[in-house]
N, C-alpha and C positions, 0 to 999 in steps of 0.2 A: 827171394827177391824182395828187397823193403821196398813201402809203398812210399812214394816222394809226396809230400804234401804239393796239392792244388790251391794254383794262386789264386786261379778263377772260382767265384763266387757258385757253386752248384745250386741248380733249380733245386726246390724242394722234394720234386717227385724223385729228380735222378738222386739228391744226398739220400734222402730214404730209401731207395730201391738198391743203392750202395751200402747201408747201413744193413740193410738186412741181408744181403749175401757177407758184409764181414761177420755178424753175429751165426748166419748157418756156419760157415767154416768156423767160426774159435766154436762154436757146440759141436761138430764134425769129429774136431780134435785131430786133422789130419794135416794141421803145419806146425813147424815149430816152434820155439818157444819165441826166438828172437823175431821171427815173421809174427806171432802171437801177438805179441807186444807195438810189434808196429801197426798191426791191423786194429789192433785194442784202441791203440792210441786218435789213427785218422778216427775210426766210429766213432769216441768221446769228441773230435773236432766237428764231425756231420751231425752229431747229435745237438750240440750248442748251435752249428747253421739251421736244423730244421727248427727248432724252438726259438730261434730269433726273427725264421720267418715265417715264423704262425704269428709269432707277440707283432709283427709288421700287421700281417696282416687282419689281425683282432683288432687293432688300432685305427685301420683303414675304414672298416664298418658301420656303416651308419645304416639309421631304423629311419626307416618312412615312420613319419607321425601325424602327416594329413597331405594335404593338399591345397595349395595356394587356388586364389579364385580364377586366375590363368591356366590351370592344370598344372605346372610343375610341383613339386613332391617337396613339401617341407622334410627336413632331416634331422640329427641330432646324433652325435657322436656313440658310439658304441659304450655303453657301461658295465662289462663283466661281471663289477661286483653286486651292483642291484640285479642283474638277470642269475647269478647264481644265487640272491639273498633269497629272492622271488621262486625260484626252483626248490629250493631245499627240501623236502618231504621230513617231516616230525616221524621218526620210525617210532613204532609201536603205538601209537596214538588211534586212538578209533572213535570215530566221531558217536558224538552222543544225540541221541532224537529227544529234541526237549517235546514233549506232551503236556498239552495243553489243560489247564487245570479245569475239574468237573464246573460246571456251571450250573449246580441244583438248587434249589432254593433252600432245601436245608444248610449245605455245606456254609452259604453265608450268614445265615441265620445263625449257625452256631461256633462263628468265628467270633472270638474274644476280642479282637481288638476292629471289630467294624461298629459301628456309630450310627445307628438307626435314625439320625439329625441327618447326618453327610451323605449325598449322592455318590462323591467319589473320592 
């Protein structure tokens, strides 16, 4: 039996909860090829619904960034690409402990370019 497209807009939860019993039956492998393909087809349509109503709702987002002296909550639009910029982790990078240079009285005494005139 093909699956008739829906004209009606699916909630998010129900396209995803539909998306994932087409994707168990086509891994199943227990219909066939022509129901396969229909089934193939709605999920590649649920799929574009659920990602256009995440990008809706990514959009929709806004970040408290204080508060007006009434108490209402100043905002500001959701920025993805700064809070991913912000996120990124440098893999393989390990910070380095900078140590503090000795402070003996020979070590500046026998530096070449300090100036026995100049305090600093």
């Amino acid at each position: 039996m093909p699956v008739t497209p829906n004209t009606e807009t699916p909630t998010f939860e129900s396209a995803l909860a539909e998306l994932q019993r087409i994707v168990a039956d086509l891994e199943n492998g227990s219909v066939g090829l022509e129901e396969s393909l229909a089934r193939f087809e709605r999920g590649v349509t649920l799929l574009k619904t659920c990602y256009a109503t995440l990008e809706q709702a990514e959009q929709r987002i806004e970040l408290l960034v204080g508060a007006k002296a009434d108490g209402s909550p100043l905002t500001q639009p959701f920025d993805a690409s700064a809070t991913a910029d912000a996120e990124t982790p440098t893999a393989g990078r390990r910070r380095v402990r900078k140590t503090k240079p000795e402070s003996t009285p020979t070590a500046a005494a026998t530096d070449d370019d300090s100036d026995p005139g100049v305090l600093f």
